[in-house]
GUKOLDREN-649485 format. One record per atom (N, C-alpha, C, O, CB): x, y negated, z. Coordinates in steps of 0.1 Angstrom, whole numbers, plus 5000, padded with zeros to 4 digits. Each point is the difference from the previous one (the first is absolute). Last residue first. Glycine has a CB too. Example, Ala and Ser with C-alpha at 12.3 -4.5 7.8 and 13.67 -1.06 7.14 Angstrom:
2
512850225071
500949895000
499249895008
500549895001
500750174977
499150515021
499149885000
500949885000
501050005007
497150125005
# end
This chain:
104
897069316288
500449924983
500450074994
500249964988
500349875016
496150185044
501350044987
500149964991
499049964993
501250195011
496149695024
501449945000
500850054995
500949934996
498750005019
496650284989
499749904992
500949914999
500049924991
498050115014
501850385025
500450014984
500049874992
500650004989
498450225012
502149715052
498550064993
500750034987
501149944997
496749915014
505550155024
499149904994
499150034989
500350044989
501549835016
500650475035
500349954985
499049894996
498850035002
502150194992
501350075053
498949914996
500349984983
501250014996
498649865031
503150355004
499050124994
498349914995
498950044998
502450225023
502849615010
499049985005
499050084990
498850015003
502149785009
504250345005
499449904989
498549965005
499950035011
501550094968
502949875053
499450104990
498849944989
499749884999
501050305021
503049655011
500450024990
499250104993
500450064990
501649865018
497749855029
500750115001
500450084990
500550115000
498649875018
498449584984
501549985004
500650135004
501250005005
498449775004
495850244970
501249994995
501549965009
501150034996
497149924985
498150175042
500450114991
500849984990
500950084997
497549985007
500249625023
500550075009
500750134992
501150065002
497149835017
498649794960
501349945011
500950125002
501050014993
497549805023
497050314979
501250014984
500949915004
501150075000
497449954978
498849995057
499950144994
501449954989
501250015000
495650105004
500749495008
501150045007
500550135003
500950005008
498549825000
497350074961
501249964996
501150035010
501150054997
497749794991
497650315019
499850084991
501449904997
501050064999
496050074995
500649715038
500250135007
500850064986
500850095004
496849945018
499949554971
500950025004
501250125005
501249994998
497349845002
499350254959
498849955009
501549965010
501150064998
495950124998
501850014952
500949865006
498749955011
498949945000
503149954973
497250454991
501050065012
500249915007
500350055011
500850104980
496649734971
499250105008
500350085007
499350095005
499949904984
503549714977
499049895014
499250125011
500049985012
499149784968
505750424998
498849954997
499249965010
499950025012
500450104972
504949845018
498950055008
498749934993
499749885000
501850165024
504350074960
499049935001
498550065004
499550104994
502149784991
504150085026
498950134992
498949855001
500049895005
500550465007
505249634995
498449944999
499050104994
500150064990
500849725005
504550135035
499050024993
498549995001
499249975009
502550134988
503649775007
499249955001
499050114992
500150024988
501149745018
504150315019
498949964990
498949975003
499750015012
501250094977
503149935046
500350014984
499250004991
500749974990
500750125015
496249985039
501450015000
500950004985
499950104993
499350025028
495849714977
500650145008
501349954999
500449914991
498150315003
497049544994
501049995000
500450125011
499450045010
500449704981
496150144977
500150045015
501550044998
500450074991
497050035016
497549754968
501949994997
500150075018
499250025009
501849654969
493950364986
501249955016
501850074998
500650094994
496749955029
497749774949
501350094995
500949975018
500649915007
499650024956
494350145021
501449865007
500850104996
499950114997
499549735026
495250164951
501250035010
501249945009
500149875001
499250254986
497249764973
499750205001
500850025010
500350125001
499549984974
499449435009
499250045015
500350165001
499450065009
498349744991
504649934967
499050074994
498950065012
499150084997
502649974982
502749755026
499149924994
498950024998
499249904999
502250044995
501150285045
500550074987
498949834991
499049975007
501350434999
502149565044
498650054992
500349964985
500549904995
497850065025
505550145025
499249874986
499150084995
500250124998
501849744992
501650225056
498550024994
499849894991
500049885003
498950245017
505450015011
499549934985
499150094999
500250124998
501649774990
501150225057
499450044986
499549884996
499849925009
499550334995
503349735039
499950124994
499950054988
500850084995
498649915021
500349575013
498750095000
500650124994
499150095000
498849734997
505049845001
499149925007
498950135007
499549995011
500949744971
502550294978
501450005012
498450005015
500150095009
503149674976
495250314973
500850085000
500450035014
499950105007
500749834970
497449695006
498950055007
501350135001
500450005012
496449894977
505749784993
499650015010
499150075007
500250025012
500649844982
501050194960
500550035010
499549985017
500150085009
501349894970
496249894981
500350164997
500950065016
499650095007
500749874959
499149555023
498350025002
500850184997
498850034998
498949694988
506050075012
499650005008
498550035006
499750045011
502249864984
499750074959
500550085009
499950005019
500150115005
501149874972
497249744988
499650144996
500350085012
499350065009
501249934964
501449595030
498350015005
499650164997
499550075009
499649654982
504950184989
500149995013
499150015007
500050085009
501349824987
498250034954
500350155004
500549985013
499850125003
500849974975
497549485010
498850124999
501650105004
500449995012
496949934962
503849635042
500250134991
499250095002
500050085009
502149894990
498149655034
499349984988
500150094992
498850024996
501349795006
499350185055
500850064986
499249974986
498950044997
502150165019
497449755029
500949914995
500749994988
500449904993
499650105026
496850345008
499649864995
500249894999
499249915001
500150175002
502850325006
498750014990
499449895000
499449974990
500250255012
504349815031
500450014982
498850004993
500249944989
501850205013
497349945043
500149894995
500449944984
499649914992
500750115033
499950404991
498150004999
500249834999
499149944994
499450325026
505449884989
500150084989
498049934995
499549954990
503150335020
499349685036
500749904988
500050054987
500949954993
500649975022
496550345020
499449884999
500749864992
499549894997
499550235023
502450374983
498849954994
499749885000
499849934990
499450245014
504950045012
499849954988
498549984997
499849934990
502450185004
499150195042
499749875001
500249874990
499849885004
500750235017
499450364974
498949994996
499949835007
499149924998
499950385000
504050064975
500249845011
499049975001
499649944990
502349965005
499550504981
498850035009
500449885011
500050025012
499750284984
502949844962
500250015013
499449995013
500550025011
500649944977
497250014964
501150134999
500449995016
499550095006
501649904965
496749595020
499250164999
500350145005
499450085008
500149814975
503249695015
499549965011
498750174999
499750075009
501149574990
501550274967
501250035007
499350015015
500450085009
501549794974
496149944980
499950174995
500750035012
499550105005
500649934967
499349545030
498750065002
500450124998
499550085008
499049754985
504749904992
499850035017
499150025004
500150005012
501049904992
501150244947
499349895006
499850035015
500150115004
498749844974
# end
């Protein structure tokens, strides 16, 4: 897809016809995808809050992959996301785990 292409290659002047796509586009999995890809292309990282208020799960796009740890609520301060930004696009871990109450 031209969102993934536009990620992987770091077109970041693709945004604003892409951020147009979101609110034109009728196909839920296109929308999906773009609501994932663009904050990616646009800002770096995807922040979504966990349902359960226990946290956010932040995405963060690197060179050839995408990764995600997730930040309990009693760490998640700005200064603290833009920290783990940074740590994951270097690929290291963040040594965070989602409360016990979420293992399965």
């Amino acid at each position: 897809m031209a969102v993934q292409q536009a990620d992987a290659f770091g077109f970041r002047g693709f945004l604003p016809r892409l951020e147009g796509m979101i609110a034109s586009e009728l196909r839920a999995n296109v929308l999906k995808s773009l609501a994932f890809h663009v904050p990616l292309l646009r800002d770096g990282f995807l922040l979504r809050p966990e349902p359960d208020g226990s946290g956010y799960w932040l995405t963060v796009g690197t060179p050839g992959s995408i990764r995600t740890s997730f930040i309990p609520q009693d760490r998640f301060r700005d200064s603290y996301v833009k920290e783990a930004v940074e740590h994951l696009k270097k690929g290291e871990r963040l040594h965070l785990t989602r409360p016990s109450s979420h293992e399965g």
